[in-house]
Backbone as a ProteinNet text record, in pm:
[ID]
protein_1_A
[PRIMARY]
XXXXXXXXXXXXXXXXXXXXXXXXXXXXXXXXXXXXXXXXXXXXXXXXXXXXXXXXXXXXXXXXXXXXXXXXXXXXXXXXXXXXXXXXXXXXXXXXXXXXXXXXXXXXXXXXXXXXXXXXXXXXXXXXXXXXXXXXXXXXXXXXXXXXXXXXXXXXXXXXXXXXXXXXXXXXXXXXXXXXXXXXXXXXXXXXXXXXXXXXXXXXXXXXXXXXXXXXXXXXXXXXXXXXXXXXXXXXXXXXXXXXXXXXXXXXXXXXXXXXXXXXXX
[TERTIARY]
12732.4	12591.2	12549.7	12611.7	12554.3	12637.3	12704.5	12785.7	12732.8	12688.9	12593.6	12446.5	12446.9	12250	12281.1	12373.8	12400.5	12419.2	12494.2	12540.9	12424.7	12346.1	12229.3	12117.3	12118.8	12006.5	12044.3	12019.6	12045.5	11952	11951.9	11854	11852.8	11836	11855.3	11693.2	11766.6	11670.1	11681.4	11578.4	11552	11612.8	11616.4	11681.9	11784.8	11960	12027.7	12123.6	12095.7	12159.5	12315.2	12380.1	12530	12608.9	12753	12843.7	12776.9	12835.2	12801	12679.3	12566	12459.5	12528.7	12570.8	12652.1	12723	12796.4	12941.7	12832.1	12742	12670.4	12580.3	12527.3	12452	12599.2	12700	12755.8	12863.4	12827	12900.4	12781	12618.9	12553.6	12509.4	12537	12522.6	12597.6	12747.5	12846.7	12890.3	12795.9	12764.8	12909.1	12963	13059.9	13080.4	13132.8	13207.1	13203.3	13122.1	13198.2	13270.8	13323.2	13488.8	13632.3	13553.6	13675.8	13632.6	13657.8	13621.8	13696.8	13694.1	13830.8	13819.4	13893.3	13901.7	13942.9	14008.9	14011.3	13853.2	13793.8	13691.9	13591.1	13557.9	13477.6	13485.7	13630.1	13705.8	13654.8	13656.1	13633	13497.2	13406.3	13276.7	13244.6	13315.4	13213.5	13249.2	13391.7	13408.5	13335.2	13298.9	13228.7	13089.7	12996.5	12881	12885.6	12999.1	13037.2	13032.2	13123.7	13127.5	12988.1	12886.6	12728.6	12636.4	12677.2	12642.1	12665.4	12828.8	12847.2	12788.2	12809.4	12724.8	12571.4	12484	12365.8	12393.4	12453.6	12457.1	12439.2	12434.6	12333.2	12455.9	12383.6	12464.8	12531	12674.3	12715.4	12774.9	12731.4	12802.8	12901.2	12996.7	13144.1	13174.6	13084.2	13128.8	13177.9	13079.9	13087.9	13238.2	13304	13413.7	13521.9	13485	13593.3	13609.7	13456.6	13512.2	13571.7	13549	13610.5	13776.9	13843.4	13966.4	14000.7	13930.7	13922.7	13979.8	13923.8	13915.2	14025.4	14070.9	14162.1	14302	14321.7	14435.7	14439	14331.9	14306.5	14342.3	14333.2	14382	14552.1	14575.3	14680.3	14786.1	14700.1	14819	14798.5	14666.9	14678.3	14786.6	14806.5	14954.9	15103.7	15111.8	15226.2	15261.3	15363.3	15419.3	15335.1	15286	15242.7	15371.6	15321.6	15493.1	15448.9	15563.9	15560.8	15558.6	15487.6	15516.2	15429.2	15329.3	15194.9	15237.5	15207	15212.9	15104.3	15169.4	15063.5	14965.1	14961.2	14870.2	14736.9	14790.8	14654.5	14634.5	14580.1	14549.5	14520	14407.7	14337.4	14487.4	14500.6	14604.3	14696.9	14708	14791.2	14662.8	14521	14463.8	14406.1	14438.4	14385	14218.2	14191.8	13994.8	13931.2	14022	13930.8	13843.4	13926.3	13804.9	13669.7	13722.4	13610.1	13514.6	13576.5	13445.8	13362.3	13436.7	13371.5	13261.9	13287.2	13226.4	13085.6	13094.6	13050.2	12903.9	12983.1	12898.3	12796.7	12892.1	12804.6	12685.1	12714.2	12600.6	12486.1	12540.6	12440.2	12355	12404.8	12307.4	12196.6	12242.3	12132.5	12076.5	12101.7	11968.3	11886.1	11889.1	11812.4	11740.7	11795.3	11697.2	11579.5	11645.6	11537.7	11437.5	11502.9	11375.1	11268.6	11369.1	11236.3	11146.2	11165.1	11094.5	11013.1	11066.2	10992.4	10829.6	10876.3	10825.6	10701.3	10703	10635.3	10506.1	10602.7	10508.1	10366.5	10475.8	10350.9	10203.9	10265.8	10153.3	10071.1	10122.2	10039.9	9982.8	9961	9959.9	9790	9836.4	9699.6	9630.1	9666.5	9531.7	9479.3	9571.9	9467.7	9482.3	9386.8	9408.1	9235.8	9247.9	9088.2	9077.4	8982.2	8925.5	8942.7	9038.8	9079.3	8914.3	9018.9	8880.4	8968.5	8903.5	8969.6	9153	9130.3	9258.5	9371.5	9363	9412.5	9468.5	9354.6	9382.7	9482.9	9486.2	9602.8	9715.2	9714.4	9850.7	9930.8	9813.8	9848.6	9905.6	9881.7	9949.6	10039.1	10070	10220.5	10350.3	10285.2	10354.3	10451.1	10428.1	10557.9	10653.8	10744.5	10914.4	10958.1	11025.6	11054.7	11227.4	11246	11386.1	11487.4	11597.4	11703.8	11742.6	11805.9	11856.7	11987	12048.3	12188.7	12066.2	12009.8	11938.9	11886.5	11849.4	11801.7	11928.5	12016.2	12175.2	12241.4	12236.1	12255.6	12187.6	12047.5	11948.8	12021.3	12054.4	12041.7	12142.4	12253.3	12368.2	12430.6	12295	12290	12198.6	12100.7	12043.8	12163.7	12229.2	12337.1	12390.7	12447	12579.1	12428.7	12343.6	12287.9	12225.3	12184.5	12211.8	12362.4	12476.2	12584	12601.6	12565.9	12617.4	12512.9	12391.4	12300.3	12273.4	12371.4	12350.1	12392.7	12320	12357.1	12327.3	12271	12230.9	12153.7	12186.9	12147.3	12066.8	11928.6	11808.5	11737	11817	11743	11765	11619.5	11654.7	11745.7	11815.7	11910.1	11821.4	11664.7	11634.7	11542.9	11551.9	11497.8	11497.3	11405.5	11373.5	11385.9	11410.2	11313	11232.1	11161.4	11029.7	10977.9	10980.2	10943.2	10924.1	11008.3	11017.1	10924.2	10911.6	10809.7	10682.9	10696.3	10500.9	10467.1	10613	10558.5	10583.7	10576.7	10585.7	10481.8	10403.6	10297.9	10140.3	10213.7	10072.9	10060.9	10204.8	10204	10140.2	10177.2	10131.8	9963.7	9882.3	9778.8	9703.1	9761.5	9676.5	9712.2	9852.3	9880.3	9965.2	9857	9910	10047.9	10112.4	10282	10332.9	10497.9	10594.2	10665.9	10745.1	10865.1	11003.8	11099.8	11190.9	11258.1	11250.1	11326.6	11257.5	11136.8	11011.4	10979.8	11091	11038.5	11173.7	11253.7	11410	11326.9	11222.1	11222.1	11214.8	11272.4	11287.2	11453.1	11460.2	11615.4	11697.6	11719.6	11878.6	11984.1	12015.3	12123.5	12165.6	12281.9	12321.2	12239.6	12225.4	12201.5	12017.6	11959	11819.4	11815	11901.5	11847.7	11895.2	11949.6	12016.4	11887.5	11875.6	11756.1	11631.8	11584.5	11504.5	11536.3	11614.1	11658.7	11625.7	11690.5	11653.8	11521.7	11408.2	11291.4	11214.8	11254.8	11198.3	11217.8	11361.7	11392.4	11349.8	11264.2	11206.3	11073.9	10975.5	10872.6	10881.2	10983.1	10974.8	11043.3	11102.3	11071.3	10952.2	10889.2	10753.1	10635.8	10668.7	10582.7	10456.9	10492.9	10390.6	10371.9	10502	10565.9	10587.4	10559.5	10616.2	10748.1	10835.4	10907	10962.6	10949.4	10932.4	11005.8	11041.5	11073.6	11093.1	11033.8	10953.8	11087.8	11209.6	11278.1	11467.2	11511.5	11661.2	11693.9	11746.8	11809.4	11702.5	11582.8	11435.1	11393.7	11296.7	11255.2	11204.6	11251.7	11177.5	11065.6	10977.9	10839	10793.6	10770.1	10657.3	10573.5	10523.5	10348.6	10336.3	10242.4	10151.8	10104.6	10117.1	10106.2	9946.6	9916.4	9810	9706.2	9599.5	9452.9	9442	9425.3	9423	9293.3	9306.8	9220.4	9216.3	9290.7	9348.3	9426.1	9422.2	9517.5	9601.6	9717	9911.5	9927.6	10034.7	10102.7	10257.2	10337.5	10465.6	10564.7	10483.4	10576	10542.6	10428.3	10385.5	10437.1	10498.7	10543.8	10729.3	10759.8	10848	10914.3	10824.9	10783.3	10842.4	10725.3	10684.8	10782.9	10845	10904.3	11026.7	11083.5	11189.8	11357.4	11343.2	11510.2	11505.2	11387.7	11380.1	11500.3	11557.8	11630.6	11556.1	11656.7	11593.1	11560.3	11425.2	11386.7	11466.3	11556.6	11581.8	11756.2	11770.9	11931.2	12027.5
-8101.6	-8120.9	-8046.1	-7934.1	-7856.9	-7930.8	-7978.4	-8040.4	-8162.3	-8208.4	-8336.1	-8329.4	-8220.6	-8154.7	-8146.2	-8119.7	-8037.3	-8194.1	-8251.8	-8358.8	-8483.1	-8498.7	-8607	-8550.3	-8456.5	-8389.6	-8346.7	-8423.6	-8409.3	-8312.8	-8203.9	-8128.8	-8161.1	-8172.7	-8149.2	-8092.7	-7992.7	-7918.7	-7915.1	-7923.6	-7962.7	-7880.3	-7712.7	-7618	-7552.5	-7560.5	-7473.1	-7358.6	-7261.6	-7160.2	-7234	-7214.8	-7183.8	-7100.8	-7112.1	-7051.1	-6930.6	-6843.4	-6711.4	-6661.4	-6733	-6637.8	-6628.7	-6703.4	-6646.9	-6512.7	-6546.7	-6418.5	-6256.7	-6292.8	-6178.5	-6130.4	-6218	-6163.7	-6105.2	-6127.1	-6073	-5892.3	-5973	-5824.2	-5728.6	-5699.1	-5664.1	-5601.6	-5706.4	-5672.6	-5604.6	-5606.1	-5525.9	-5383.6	-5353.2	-5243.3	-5216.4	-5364.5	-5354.7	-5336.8	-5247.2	-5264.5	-5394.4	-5449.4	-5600.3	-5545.5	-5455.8	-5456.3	-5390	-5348.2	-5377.3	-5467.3	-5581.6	-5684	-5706.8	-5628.9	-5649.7	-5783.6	-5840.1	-6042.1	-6092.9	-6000	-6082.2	-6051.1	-5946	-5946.4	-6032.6	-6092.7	-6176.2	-6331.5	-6317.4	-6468.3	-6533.5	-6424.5	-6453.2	-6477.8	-6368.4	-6390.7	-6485.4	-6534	-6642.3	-6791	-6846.8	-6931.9	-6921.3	-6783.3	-6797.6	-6835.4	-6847	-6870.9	-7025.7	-7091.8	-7220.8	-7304	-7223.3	-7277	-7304.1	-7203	-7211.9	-7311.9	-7320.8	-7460.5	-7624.1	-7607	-7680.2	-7753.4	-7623.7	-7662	-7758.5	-7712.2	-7724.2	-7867.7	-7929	-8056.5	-8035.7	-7938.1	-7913.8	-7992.1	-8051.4	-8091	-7995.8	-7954.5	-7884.8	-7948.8	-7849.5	-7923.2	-7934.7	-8000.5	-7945.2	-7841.5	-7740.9	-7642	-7502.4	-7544.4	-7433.8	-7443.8	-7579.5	-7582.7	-7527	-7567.9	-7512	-7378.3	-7297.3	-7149.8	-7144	-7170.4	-7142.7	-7179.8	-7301	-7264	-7143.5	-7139.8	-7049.4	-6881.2	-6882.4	-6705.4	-6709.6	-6848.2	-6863.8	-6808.8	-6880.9	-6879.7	-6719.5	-6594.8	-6511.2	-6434.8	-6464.7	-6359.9	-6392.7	-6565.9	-6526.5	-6482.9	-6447.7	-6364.3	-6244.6	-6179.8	-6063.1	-5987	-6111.3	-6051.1	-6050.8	-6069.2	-6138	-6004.8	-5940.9	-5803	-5826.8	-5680.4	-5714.8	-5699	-5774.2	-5711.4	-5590.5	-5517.2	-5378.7	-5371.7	-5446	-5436.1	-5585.2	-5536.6	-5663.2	-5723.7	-5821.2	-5890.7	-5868.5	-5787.6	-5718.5	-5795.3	-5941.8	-6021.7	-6051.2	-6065.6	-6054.1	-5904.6	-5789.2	-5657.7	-5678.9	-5785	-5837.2	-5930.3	-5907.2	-6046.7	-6029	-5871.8	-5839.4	-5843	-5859.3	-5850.2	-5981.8	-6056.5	-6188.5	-6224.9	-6087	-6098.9	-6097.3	-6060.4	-6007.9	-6129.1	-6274.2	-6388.4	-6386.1	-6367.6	-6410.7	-6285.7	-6178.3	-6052.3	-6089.2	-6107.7	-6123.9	-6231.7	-6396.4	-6459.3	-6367.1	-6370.4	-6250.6	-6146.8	-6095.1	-5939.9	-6035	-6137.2	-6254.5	-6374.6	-6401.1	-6456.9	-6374.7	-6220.2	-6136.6	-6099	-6041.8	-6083.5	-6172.9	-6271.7	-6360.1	-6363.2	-6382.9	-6332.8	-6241.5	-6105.7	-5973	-6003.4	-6130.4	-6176.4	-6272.7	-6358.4	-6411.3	-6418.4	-6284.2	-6222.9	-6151.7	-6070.8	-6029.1	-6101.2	-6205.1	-6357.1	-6380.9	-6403	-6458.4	-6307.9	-6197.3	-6116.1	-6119	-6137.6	-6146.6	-6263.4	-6402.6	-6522.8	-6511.4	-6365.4	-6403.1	-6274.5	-6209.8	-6091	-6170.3	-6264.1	-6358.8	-6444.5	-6513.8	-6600.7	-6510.1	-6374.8	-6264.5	-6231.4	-6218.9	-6192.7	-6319.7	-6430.9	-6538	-6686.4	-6670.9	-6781.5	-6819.7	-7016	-7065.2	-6988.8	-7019.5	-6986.9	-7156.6	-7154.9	-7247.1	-7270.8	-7407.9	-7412	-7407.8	-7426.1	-7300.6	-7394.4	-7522.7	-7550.2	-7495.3	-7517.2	-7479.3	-7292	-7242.9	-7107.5	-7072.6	-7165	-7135.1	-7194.3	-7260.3	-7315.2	-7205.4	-7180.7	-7075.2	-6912	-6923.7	-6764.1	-6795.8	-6933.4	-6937	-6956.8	-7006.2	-7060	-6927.5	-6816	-6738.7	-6721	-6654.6	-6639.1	-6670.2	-6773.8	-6766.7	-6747	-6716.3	-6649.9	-6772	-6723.7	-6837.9	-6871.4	-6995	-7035.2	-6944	-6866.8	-6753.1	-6670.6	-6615	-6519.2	-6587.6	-6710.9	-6746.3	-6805.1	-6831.6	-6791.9	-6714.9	-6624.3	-6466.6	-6409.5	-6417.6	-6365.7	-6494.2	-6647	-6717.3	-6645.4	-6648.4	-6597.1	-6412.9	-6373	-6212.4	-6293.2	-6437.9	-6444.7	-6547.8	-6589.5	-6627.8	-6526.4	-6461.4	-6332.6	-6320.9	-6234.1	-6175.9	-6293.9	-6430.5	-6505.9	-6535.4	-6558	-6596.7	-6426.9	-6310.6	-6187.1	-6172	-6230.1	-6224.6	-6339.7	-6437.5	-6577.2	-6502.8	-6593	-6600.7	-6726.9	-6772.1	-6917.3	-6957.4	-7057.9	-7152.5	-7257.8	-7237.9	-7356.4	-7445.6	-7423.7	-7523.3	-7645.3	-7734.1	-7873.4	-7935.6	-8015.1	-8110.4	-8177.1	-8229.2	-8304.3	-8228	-8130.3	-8064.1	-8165.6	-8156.7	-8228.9	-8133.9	-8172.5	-8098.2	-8119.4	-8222.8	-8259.4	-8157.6	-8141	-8038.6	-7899.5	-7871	-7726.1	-7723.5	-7806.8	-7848.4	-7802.8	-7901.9	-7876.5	-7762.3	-7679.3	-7605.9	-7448.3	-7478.8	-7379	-7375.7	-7496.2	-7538.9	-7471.1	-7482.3	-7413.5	-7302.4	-7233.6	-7038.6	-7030.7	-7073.2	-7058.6	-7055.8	-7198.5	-7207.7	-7081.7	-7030.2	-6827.5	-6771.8	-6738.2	-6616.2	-6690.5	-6639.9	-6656	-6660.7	-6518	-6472.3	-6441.4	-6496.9	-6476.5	-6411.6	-6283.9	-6269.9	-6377.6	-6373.1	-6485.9	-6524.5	-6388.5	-6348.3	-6403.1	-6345.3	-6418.7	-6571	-6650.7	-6793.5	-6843.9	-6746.5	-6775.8	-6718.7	-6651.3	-6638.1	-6722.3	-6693.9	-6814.9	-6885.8	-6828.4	-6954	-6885.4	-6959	-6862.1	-6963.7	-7061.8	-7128.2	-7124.5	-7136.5	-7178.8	-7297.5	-7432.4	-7511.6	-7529.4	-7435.2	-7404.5	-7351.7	-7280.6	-7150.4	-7279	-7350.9	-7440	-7540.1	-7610.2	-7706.7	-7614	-7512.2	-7432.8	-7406.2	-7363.4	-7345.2	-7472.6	-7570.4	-7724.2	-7767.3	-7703.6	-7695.2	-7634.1	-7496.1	-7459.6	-7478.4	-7538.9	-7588.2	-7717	-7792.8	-7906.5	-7845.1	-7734.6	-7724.8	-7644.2	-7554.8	-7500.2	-7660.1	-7784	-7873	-7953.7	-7906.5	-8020.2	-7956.7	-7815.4	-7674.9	-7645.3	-7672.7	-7581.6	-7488.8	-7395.1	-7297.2	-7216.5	-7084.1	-6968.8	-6913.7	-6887.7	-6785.2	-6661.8	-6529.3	-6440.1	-6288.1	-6261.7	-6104.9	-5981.1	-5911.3	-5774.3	-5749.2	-5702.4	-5559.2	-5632.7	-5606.1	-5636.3	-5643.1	-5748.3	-5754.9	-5712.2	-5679.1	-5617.1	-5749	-5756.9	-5841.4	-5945.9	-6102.8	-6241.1	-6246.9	-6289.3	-6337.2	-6503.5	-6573.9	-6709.9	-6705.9	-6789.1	-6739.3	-6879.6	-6961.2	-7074.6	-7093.8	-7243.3	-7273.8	-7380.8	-7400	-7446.6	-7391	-7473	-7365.7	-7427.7	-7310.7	-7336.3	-7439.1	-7534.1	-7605.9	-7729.3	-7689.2	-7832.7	-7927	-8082.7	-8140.9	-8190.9	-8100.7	-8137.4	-8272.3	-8329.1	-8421.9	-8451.8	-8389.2	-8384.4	-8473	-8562.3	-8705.9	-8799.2	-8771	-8834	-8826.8	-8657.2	-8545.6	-8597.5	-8601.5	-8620.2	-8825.2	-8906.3	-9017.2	-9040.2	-8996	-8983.4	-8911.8	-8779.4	-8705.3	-8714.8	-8837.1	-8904.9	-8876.8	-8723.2	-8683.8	-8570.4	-8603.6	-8525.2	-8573.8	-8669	-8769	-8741.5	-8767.1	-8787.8	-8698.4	-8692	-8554.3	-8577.5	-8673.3	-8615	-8561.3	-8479.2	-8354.2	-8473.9
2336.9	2309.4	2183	2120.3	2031.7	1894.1	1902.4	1825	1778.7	1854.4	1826.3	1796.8	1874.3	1761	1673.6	1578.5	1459.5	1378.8	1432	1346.9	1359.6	1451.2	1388.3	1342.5	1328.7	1242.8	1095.4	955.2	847.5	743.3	683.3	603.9	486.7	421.1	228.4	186.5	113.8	44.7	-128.1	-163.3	-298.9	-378.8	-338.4	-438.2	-311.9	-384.9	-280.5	-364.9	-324.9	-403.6	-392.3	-530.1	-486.7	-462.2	-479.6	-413.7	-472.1	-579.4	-642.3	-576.1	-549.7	-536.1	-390	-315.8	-180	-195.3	-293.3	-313.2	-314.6	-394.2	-426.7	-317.8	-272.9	-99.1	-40	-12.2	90.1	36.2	-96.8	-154.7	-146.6	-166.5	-126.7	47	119.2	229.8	306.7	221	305.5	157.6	70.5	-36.8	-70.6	-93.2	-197.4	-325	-378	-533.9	-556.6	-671.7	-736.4	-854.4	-851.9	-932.7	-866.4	-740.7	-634.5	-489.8	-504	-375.8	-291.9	-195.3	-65.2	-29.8	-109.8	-110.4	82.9	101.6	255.9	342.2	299.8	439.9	342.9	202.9	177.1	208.3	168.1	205.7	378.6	450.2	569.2	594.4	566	553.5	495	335.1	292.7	396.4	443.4	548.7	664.8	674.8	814.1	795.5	694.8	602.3	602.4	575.6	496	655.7	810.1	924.1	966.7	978.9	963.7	920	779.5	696.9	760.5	773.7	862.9	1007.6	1107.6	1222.9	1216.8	1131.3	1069.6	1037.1	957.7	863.4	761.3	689.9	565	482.3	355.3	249.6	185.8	115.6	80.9	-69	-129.8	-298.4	-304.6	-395.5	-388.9	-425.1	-525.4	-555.7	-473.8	-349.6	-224	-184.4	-151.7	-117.6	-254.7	-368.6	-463.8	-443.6	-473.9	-453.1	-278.6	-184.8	-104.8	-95.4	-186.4	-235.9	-334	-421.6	-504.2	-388.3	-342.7	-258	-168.6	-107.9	-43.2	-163	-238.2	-362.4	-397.2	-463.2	-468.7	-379.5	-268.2	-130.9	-90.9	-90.2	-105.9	-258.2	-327.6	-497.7	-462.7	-389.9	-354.4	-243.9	-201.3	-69.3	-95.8	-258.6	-335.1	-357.5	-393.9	-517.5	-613.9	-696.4	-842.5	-875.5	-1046.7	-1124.6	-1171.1	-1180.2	-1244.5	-1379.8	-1461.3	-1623.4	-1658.5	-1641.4	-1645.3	-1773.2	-1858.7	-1923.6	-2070.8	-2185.7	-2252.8	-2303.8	-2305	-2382	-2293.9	-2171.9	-2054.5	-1956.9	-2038.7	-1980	-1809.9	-1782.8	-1656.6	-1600.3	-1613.5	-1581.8	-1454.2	-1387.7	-1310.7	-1192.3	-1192.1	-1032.2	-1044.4	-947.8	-907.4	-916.6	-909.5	-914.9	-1022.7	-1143.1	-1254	-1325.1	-1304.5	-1302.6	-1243	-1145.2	-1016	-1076.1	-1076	-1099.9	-1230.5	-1347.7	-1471	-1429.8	-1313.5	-1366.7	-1239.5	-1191	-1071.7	-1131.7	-1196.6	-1323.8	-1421.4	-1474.9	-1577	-1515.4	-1401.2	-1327.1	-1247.7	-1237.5	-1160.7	-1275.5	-1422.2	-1516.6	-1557.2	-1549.8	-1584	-1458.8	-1342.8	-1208.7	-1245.5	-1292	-1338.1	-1451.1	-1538.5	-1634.1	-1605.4	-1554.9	-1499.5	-1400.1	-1330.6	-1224	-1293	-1406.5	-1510.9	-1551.2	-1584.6	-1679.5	-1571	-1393.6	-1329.3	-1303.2	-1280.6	-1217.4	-1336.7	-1492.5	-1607.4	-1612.8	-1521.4	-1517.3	-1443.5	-1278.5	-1191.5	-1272	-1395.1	-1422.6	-1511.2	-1583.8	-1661.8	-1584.2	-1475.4	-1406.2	-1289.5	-1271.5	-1278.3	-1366.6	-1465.2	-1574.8	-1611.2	-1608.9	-1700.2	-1596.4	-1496.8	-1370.3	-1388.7	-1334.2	-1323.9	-1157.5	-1147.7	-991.2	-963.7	-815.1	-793.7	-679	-590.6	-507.4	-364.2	-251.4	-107.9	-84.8	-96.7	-62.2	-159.5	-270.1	-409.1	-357.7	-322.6	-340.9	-198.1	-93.7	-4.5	-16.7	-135.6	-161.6	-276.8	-350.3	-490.3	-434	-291.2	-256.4	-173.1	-130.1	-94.4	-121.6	-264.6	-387.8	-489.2	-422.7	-504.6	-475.9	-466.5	-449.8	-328.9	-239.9	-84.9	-117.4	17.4	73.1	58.8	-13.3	-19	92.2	72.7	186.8	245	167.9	204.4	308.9	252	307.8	524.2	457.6	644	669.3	618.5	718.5	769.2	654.8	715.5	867.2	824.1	921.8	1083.8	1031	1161.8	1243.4	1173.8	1238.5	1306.2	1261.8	1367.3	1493.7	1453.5	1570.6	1691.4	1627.1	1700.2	1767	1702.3	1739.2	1888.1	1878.1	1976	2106.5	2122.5	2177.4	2272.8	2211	2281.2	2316.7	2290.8	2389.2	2518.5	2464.6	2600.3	2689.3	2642	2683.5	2875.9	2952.9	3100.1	3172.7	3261.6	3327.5	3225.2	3196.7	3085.8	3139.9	3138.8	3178.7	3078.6	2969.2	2835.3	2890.1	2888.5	2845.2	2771.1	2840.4	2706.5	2594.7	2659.8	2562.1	2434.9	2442.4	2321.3	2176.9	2095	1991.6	1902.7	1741	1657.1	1636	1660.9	1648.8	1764.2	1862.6	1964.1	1936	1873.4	1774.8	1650.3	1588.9	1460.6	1540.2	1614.4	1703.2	1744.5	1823.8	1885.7	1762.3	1619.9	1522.1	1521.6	1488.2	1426.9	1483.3	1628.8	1729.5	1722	1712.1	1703.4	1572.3	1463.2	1376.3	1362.2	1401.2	1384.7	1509	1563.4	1644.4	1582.8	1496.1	1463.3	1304.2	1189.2	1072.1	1019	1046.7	1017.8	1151.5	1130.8	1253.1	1189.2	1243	1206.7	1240.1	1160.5	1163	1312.2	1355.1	1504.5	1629.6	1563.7	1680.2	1742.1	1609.5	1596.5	1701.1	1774.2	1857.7	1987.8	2006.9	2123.3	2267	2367.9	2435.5	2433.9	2345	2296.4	2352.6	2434	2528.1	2533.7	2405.2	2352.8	2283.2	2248.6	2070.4	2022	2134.1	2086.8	2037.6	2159.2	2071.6	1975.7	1952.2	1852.3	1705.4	1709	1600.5	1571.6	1690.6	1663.4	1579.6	1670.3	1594.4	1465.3	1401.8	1302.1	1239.4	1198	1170.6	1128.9	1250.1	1254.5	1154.6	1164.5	1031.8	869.7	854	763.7	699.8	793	772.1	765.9	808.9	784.4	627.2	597.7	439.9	355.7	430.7	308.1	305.7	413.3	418.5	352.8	304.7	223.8	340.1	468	567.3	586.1	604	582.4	470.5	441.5	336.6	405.3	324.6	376.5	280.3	335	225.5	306.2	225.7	239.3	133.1	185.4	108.8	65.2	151.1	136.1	119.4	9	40.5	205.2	263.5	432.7	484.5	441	533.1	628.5	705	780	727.2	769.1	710.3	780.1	735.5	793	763.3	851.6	816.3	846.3	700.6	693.2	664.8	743.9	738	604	575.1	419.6	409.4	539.1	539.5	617.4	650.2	636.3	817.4	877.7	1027.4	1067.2	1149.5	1188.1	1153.4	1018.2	959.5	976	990.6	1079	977.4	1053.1	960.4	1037.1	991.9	1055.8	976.4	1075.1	1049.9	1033.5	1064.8	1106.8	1019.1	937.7	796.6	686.4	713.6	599.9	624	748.8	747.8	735.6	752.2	680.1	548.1	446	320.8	235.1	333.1	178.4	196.6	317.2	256.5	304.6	315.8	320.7	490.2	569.9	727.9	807	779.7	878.1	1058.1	1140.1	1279.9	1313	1398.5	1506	1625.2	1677.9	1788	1782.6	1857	1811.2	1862.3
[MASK]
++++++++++++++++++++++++++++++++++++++++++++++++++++++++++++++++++++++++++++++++++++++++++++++++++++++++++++++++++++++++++++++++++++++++++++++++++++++++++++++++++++++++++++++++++++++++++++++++++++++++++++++++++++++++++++++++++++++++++++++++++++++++++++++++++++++++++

């Protein structure tokens, strides 16, 4: 049954980080050296990231799969002998990573640049703004930086891990929807402005809820109902309602119209 939630429910999202910004969340999260990368515990982590993706349906580029050959090949040259008398024309040439790091160091650069550029837009964007009018202005403060998609994988999969250790008699409905989960975001939302990410699993004493749910919210941040944001490196995600309470959404219009929701039912 969870196997088949996963697989008739299709996501695509308009912007998906790639592989690298992966490599770099997990070298972060586990306060690795990126010029010494213990290639087997990333290799594993990033497959176990990629198995995640999977479950989900999410579209995956090819590039996700290249680097995941890529790290495979790397781990195994790392289990090889070095030679003892490296080869003087390539200095780098005796550790299997020194690609991967350079391109690694050279893409985390230009992130730090263009967070600068971005962090610059939103100070210009404060000094010299029209006064919108009320809908305008709840769209204009949900409209800054939301959480990559690495980031609510990361977060799904500690909510997994802690699910299947507390899992016990299992009373979920089989027929759970995502459309069911959509609605029932939609209502918490319209009492209580922001959820924490964790808050939005409560109840879920499945893998297979906690997945649909998941699904769920991924269709409400492509339908832009939803903010999703976080203050603090690995700090707590929060969703924050993208529309004005009282106001009537309709999900099934949104999911209609913008084309790429595929089916609500798992």
């Amino acid at each position: 049954m969870e196997e088949q939630t996963a697989l008739a429910y299709e996501v695509r999202l308009d912007a998906f980080t790639g592989p690298l910004d992966l490599l770099l969340h997990l070298i972060r999260k586990h306060e690795i050296d990126i010029y010494d990368i213990p290639i087997a515990l990333i290799t594993q982590q990033y497959l176990e990231s990629l198995q995640t993706m999977k479950a989900l349906n999410l579209s995956l580029a090819g590039e996700f799969l290249v680097m995941a050959a890529t790290l495979i090949h790397i781990k195994s040259r790392m289990l090889l002998p070095r030679e003892e008398v490296p080869d003087p024309g390539e200095p780098e040439g005796n550790d299997p990573r020194s690609e991967l790091v350079r391109r690694l160091v050279e893409y985390q650069r230009f992130k730090e640049v263009a967070g600068r550029l971005s962090d610059q837009e939103k100070l210009w964007r404060q000094m010299f703004q029209r006064d919108p009018g009320p809908v305008q202005l709840v769209r204009e403060v949900f409209a800054d930086d939301a959480v990559t998609i690495v980031d609510l994988l990361d977060a799904l999969q500690d909510v997994l891990t802690r699910t299947e250790a507390d899992a016990g008699f299992d009373v979920t409905p089989d027929t759970i929807t995502v459309q069911d989960r959509i609605n029932g975001m939609i209502e918490r939302l319209e009492e209580t402005p922001t959820l924490t990410f964790t808050a939005l699993f409560d109840g879920a004493t499945s893998r297979m809820m906690v997945i649909v749910t998941f699904l769920a919210l991924l269709e409400l941040v492509r339908m832009k109902l939803v903010r999703v944001a976080q203050r603090d490196v690995f700090g707590t995600i929060r969703i924050t309602r993208a529309f004005l309470a009282g106001q009537e959404t309709s999900p099934e219009n949104h999911m209609t119209n913008g084309g790429s929701g595929g089916n609500t039912s798992p």
